[in-house]
C-alpha positions in Angstrom: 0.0 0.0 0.0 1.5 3.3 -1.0 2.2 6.0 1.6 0.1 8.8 0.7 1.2 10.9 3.6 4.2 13.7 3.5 6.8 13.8 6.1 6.4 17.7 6.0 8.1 17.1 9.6 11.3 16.4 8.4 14.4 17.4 9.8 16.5 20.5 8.6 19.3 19.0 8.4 17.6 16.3 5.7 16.1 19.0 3.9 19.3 21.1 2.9 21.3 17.6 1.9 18.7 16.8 -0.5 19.0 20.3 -2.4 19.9 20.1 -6.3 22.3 23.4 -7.3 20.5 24.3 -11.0 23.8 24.5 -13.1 22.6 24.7 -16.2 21.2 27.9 -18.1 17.3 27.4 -19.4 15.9 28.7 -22.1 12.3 29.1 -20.8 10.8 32.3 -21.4 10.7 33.6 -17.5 8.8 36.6 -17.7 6.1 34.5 -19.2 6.2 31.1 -17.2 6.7 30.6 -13.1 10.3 29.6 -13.1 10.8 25.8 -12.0 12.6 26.7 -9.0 9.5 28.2 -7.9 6.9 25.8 -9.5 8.7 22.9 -7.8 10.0 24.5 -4.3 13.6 22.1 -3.5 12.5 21.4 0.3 9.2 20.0 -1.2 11.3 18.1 -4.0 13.4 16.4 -1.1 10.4 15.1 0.4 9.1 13.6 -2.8 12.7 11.8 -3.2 12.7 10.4 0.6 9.1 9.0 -0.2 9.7 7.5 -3.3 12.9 5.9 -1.7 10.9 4.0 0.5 8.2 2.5 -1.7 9.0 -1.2 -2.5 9.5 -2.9 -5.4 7.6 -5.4 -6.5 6.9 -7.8 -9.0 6.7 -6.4 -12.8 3.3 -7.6 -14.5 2.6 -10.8 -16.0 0.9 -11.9 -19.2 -1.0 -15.3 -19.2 0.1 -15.6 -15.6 3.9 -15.6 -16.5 6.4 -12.8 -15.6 7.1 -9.9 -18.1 10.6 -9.8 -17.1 12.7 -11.1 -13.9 12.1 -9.4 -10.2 14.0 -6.0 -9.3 16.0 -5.8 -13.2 16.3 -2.7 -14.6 13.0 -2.3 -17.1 13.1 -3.1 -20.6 9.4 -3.7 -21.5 7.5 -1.3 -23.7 5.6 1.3 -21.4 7.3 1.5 -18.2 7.9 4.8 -16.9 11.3 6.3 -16.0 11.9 8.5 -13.5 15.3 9.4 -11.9 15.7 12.2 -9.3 18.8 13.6 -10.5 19.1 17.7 -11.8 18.4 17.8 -15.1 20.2 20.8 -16.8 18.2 23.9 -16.7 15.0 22.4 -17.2 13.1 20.7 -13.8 16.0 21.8 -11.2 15.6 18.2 -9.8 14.4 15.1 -11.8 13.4 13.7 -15.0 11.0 11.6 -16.8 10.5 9.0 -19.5 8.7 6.3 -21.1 10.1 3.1 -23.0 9.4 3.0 -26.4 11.3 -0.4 -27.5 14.4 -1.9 -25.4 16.6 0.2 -26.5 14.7 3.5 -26.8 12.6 5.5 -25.0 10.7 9.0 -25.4 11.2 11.9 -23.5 10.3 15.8 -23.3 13.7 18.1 -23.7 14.4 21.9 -24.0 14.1 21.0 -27.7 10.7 19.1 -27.1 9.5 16.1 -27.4 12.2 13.4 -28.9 13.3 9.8 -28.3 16.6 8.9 -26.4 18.5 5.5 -25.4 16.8 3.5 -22.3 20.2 3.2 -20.5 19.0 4.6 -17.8 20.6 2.2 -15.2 23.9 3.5 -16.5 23.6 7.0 -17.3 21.5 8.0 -14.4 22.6 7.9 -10.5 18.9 7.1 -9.8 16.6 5.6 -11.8 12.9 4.0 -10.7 10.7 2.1 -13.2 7.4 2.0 -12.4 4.0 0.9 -14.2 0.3 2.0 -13.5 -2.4 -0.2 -11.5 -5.2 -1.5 -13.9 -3.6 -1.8 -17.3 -1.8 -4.5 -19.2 1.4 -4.4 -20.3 -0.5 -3.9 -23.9 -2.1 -0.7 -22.8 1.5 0.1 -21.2 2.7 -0.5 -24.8 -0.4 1.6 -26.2 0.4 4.5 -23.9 3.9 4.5 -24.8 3.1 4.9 -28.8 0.7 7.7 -27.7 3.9 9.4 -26.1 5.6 8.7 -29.4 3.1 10.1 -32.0 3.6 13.4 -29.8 7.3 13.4 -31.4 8.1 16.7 -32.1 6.2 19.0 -30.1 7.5 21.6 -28.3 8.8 21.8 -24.4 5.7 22.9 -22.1 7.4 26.2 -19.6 4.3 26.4 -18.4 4.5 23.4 -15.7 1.1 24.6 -14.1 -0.4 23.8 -17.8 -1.4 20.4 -17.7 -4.4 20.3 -19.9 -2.3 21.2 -22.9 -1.5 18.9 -25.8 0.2 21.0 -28.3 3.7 20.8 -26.2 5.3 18.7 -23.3 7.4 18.5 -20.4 9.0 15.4 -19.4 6.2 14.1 -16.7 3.7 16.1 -18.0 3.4 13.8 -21.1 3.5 10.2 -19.5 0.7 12.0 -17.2 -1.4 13.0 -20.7 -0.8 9.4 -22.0 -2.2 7.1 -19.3 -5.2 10.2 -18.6 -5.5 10.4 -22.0 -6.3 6.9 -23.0 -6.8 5.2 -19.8 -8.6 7.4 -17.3 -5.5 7.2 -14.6 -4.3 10.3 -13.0 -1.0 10.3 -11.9 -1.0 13.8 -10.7 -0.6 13.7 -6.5 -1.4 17.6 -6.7 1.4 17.8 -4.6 2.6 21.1 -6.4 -1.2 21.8 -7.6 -1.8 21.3 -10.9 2.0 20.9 -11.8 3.5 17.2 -12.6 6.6 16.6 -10.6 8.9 13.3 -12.0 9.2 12.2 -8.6 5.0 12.0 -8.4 4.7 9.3 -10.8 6.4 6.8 -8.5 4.7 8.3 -5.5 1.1 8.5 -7.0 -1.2 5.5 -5.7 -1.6 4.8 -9.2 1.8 3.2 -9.6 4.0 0.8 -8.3 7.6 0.7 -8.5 9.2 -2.6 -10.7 12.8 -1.2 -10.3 15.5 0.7 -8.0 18.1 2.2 -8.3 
């Protein structure tokens, strides 16, 4: 059972460890859009990363009762979700957020929009969860994926508050649109209101968490 609850009691001391430094220079349009800094506050961020640390993994799905792919391995099946909560550039000061596509590829939102990259995620990431949604198949994982995909080329979303949007995509923002979208399932924890954080698609009770890093 997921742990809905924040530990907004947390220690100070926790708090200031688990700040990200923003070292890269965005090109977001700031006197337009609430910078992510502010959209996603980094004490609040921390929390999400200590919460998602403690959800468990568990077996990946199964189709005609056998499994997808072999306990706690890093995820190679069309449709899980990525997420890893290290900075990302200038864009969300702290995490990132993917889907896989094939194997070997998966999609992803960038300062240049929407575009596919390689799933090596356990390698080129210092964290990395993969997590999958309650309720669908690994089909409909596969579906949702595709639905990421035919998005290809659309612009990066600024406007994190902007959910509702399908004309441009950030990173979590567009796994969010794919499983609401063509499933019904709402990964948003409003958390950070209507604004998608990475780190909410392994906390939302929507999802559980397949692999760790």
């Amino acid at each position: 059972m997921k742990n809905t609850w924040k530990k907004r009691t947390i220690g100070l001391a926790i708090v200031v460890m688990m700040l990200f430094t923003n070292t890269g220079v965005s090109a977001a349009p700031k006197d337009q859009y609430t910078p992510a800094s502010e959209v996603f506050p980094a004490a609040e961020v921390a929390l999400e990363i200590q919460e998602a640390k403690e959800q468990q993994v568990q077996p990946d799905k199964t189709t005609g009762g056998i499994s997808i792919q072999s306990f706690g391995t890093y995820p190679t099946r069309y449709g899980v979700i990525l997420v890893t909560a290290d900075a990302y550039k200038g864009l969300i000061p702290t995490g990132h957020a993917a889907i896989i596509w094939t194997s070997t590829t998966v999609v992803e939102s960038l300062s240049g929009g929407v575009t596919t990259g390689p799933n090596n995620w356990n390698t080129s990431k210092s964290t990395c969860y993969g997590v999958t949604t309650y309720g669908t198949t690994a089909a409909q994982d596969n579906d949702a994926s595709n639905w990421c995909y035919s998005q290809k080329g659309k612009p990066y979303n600024w406007n994190y508050y902007d959910v509702t949007t399908r004309s441009k995509f950030y990173c979590s923002q567009l796994v969010y649109a794919a499983f609401l979208d063509l499933y019904g399932i709402n990964l948003n924890t409003s958390d950070f209101g209507s604004a998608i954080h990475p780190m909410e698609l392994v906390n939302s009770s929507n999802t559980y968490t397949v692999y760790q890093k």
